[in-house]
PLY file of the C-alpha trace (Angstrom):
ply
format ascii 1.0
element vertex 329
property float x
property float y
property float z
element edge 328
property int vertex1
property int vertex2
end_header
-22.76 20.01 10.89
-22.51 16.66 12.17
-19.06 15.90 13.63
-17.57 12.91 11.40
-17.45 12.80 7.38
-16.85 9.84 5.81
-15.21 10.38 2.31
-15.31 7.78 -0.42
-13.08 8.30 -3.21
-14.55 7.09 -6.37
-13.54 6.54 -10.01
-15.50 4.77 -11.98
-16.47 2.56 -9.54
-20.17 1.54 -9.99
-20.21 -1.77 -8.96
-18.23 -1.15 -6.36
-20.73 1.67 -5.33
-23.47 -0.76 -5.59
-21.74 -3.30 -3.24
-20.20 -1.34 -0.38
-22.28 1.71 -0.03
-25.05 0.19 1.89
-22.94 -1.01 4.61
-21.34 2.40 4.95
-24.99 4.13 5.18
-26.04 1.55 7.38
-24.31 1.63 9.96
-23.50 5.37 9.48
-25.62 7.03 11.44
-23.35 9.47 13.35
-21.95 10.62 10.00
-22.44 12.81 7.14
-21.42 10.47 3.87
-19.87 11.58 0.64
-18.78 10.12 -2.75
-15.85 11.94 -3.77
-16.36 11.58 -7.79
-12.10 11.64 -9.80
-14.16 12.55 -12.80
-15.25 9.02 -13.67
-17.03 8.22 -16.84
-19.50 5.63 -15.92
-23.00 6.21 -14.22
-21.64 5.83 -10.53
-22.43 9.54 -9.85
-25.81 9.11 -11.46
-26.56 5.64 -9.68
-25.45 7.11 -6.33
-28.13 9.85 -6.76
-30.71 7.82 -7.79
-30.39 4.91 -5.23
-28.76 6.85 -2.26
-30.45 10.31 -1.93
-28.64 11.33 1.92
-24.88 10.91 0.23
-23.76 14.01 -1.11
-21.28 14.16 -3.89
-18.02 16.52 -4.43
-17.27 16.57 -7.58
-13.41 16.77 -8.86
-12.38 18.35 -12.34
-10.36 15.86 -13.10
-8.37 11.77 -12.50
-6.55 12.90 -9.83
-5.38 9.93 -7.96
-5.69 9.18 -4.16
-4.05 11.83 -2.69
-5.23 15.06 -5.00
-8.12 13.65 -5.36
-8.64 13.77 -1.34
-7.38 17.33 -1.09
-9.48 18.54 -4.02
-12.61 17.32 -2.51
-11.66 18.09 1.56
-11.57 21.60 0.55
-15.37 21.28 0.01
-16.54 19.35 3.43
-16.45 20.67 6.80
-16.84 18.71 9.73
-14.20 17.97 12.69
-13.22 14.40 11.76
-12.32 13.32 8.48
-13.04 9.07 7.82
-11.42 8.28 4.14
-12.84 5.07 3.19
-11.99 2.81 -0.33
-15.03 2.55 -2.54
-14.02 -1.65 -1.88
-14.34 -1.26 2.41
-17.45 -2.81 4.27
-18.00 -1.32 7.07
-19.62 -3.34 10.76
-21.90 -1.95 13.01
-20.71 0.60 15.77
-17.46 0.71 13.54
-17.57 4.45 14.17
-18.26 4.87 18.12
-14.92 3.37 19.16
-13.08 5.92 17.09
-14.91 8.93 17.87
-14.19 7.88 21.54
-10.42 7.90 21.22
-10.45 10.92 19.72
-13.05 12.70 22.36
-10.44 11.57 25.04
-6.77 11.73 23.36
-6.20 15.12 21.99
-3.15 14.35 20.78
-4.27 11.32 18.76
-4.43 12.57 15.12
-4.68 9.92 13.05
-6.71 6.00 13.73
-6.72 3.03 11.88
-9.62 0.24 12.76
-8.95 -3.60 12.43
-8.11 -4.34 8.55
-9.47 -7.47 7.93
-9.89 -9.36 4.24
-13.32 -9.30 2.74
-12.55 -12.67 0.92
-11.49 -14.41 3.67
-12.67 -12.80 6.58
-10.88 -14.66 9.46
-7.82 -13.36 8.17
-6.02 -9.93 8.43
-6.01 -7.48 4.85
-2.79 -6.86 3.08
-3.39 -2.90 3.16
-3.13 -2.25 6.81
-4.33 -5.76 9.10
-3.57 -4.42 12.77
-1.50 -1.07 11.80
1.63 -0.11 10.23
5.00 0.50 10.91
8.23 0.76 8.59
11.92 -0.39 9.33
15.37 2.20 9.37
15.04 2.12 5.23
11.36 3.02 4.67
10.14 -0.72 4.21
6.08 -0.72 5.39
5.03 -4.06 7.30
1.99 -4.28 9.50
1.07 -5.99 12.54
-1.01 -9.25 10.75
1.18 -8.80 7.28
4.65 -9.12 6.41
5.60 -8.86 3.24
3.41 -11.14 1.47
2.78 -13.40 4.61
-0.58 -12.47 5.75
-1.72 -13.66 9.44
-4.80 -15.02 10.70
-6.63 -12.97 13.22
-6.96 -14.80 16.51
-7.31 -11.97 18.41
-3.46 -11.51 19.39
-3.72 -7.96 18.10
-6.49 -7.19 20.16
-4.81 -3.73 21.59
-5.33 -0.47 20.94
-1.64 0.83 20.69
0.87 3.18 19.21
2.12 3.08 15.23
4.02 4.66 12.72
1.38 4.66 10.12
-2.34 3.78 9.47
-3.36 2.47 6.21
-5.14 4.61 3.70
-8.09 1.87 3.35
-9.73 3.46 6.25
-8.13 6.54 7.90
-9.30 8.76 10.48
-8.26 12.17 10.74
-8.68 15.58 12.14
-9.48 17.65 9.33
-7.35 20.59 11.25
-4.56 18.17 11.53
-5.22 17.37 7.22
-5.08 20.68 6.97
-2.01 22.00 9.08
-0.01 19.20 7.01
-1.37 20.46 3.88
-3.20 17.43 3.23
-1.61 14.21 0.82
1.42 14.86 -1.09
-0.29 14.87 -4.73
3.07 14.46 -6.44
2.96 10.89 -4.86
-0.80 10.10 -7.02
-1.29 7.10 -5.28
0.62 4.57 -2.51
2.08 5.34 0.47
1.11 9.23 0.57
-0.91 7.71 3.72
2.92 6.77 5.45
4.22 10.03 4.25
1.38 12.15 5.95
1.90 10.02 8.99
5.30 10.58 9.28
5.01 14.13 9.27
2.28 13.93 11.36
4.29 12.19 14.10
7.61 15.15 13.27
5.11 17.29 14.20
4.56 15.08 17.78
0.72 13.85 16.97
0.29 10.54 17.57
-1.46 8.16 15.02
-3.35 4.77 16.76
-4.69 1.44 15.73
-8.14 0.92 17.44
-9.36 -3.12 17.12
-12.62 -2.19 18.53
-13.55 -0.79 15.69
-13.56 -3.70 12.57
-13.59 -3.04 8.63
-13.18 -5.78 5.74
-11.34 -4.45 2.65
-11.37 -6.07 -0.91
-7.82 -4.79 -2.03
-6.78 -4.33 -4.85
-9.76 -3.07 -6.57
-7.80 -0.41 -8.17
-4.32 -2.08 -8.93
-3.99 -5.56 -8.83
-1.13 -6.26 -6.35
1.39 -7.78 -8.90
0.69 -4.51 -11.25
4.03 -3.14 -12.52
2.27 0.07 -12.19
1.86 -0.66 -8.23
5.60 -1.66 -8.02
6.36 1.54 -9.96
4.46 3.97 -7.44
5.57 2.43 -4.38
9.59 1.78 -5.02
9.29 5.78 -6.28
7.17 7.03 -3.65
9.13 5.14 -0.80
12.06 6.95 -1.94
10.37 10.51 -1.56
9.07 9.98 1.38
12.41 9.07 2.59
14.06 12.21 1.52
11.24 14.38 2.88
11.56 12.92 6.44
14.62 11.34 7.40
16.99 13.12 10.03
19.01 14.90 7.65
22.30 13.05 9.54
21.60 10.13 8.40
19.21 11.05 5.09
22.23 10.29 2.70
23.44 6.72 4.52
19.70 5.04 4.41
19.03 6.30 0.69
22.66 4.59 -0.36
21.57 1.32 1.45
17.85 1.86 0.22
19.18 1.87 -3.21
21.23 -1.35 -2.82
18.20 -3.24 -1.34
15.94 -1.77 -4.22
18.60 -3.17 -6.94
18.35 -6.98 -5.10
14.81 -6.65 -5.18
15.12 -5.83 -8.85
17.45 -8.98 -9.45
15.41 -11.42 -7.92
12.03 -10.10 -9.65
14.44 -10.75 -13.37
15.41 -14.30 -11.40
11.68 -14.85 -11.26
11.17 -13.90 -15.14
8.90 -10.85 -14.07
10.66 -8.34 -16.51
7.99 -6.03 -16.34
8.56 -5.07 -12.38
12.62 -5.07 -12.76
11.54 -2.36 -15.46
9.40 -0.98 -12.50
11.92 -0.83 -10.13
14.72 0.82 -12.22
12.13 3.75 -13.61
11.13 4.56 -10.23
14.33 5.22 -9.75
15.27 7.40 -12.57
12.10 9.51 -11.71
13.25 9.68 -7.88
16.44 11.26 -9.36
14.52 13.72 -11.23
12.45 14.59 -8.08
14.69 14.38 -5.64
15.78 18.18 -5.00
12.06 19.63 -5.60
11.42 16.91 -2.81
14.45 17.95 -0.89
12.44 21.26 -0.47
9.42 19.62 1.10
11.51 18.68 4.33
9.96 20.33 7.25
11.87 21.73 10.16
11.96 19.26 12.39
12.69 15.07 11.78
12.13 12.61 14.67
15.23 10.44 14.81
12.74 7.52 16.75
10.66 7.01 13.56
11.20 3.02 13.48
11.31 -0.06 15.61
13.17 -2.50 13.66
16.45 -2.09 11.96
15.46 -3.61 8.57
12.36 -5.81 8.25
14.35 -7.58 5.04
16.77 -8.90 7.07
14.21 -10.56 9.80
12.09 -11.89 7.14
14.42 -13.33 4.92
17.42 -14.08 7.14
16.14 -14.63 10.52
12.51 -16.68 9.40
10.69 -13.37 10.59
7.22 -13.93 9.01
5.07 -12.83 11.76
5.21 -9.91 13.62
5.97 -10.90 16.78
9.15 -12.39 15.54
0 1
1 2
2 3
3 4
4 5
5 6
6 7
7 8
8 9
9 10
10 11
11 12
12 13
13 14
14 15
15 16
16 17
17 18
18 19
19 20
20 21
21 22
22 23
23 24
24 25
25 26
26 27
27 28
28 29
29 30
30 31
31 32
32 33
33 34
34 35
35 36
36 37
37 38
38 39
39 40
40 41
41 42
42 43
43 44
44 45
45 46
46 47
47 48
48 49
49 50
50 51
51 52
52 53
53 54
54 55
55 56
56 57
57 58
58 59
59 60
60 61
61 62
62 63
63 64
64 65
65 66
66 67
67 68
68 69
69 70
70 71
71 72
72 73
73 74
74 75
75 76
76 77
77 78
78 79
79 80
80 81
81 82
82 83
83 84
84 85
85 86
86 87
87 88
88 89
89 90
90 91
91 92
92 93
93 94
94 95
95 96
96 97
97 98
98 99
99 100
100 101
101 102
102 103
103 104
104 105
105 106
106 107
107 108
108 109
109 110
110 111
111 112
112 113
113 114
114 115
115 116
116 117
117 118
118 119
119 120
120 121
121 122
122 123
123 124
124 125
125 126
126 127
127 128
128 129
129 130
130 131
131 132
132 133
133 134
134 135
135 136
136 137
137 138
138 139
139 140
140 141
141 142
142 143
143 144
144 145
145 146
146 147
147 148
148 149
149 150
150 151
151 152
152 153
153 154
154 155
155 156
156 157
157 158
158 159
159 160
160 161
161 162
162 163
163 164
164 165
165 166
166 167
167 168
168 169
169 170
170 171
171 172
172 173
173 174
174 175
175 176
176 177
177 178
178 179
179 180
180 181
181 182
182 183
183 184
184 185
185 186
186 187
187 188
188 189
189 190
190 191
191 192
192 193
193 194
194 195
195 196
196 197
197 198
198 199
199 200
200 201
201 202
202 203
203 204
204 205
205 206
206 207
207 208
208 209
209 210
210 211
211 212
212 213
213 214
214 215
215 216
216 217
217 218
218 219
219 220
220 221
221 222
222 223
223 224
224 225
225 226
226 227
227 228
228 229
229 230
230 231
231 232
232 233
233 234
234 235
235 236
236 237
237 238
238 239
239 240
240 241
241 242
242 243
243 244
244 245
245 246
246 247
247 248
248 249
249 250
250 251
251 252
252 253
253 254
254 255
255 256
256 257
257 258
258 259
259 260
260 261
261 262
262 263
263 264
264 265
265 266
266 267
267 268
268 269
269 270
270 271
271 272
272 273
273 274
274 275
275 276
276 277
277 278
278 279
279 280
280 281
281 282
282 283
283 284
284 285
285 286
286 287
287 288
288 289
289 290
290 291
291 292
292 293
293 294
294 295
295 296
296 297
297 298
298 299
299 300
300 301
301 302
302 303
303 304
304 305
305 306
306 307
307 308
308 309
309 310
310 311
311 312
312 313
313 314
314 315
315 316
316 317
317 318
318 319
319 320
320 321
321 322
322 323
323 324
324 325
325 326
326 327
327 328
């Protein structure tokens, strides 16, 4: 059993398969690579066997999203360190060493991102994750390198290997005993932002998740959902709500969520302002299904909830008010 797996998750993803895969066997060698099939209905399986006989393929039943899809096919590869890697990431050479590293010498590191950088424009960081994330007092995600929808250049001023709140699910290291204990993804989320939910309780249960720049990936995006998808907008208003409820300190659970809810009904007014009817829509039915969720999610909460789970007080504020479009402002 070699120590490191790295899992792609594929659906239908052929040409993806065809693009990306050779990187990823490449400059592999420490690992033992799988394709993760969600069922698809195109030859990827088939072209995968036939053009890359040392990847081995899980097979799921079924279209089960990201984060089923994960824990369906985990349950089926043993090895110490789990590496979940987008069908749409190309991977460098030595990406692997650097993480294997910081986890041989901080066992209390659970969770690593690498450097996140764009595949289309490669001096720049990648909307997904760029230097690691973080989120604000109401659940907002914003990275080091990305803001909202201002995306930084990478000069090197993220350069250190430090603490954060949440690594992106492009490329995410993990110790499968750590996937495990936390019961893997939440599948009720199906896709977006499981990866900040599973951090978060990662971190209640005092693990530590790190961003590692020695160790570089370039990521497509997007390949899935488009980023201005109503159907993106839908999952990640709803999920952000759910992961809320499952990990805030229950003191102040019910006074973010009322405030969360106000900031999610501006953000629905100025997407009508802008004419885009189609994500007010998205907004306002995430919300009617967090309702409908909310006290199966309730049940979810763990026993403990770190009160020190953000940094800034709300990231909406900076970037709007205060001309906060970079992180170190």
């Amino acid at each position: 059993m070699k120590k490191i797996a790295v899992v792609i998750l594929n659906w239908n993803g052929t040409k993806l398969l065809e693009q990306f895969l050779p990187s990823v066997v490449k400059y592999s060698p420490e690992a033992e690579i799988y394709v993760a099939d969600n069922a698809s209905t195109d030859d990827s399986v088939d072209f995968v066997k036939a053009n890359f006989p040392t990847v081995k393929i899980v097979k799921n039943t079924g279209n089960y999203g990201f984060a089923k899809g994960y824990n369906e096919a985990l349950q089926h590869i043993d090895a110490e360190i789990y590496a979940l890697v987008n069908s749409d990431i190309e991977v460098t050479e030595n990406w692997l060493n650097p993480i294997l590293e910081t986890f041989e010498n901080e066992p209390k590191t659970a969770i690593i991102q690498p450097k996140l950088l764009d595949f289309k424009n490669k001096e720049y960081f990648e909307y997904a994750g760029a230097a690691g994330g973080f989120i604000d007092k109401y659940g907002y995600p914003y990275c080091r390198g990305r803001i909202f929808e201002t995306i930084e250049k990478d000069n090197g001023q993220y350069n250190d290997a430090l603490e954060i709140t949440w690594a992106s699910g492009a490329c995410f290291f993990i110790r499968s005993k750590v996937y495990h204990e936390l019961k893997g993804f939440d599948a009720d989320f199906f896709a977006h932002q499981e990866e900040i939910d599973l951090c978060w309780r990662a971190k209640n249960l005092n693990y530590t998740i790190k961003y590692n720049p020695n160790s570089v990936v370039y990521h497509v995006g997007g390949a899935t959902l488009q980023q201005g998808n109503p159907k993106k907008t839908f999952l990640n208003f709803r999920n952000s709500l759910l992961m809320l409820v499952k990990n805030l300190p229950k003191e102040s659970l019910y006074s973010v969520l009322f405030i969360r809810l106000l900031l999610d009904g501006i953000a629905g007014i100025h997407f009508l302002t802008q004419g885009k009817f189609s994500h007010f829509w998205a907004i306002l039915k995430a919300h009617f299904y967090f309702y409908s969720l909310f006290s199966e999610t309730y049940k979810k909460r763990g026993d403990f909830q770190s009160k020190t789970y953000y940094t800034v007080k709300s990231i909406v504020i900076n970037y709007y008010l205060n001309n906060g479009k970079v992180f170190a402002k």
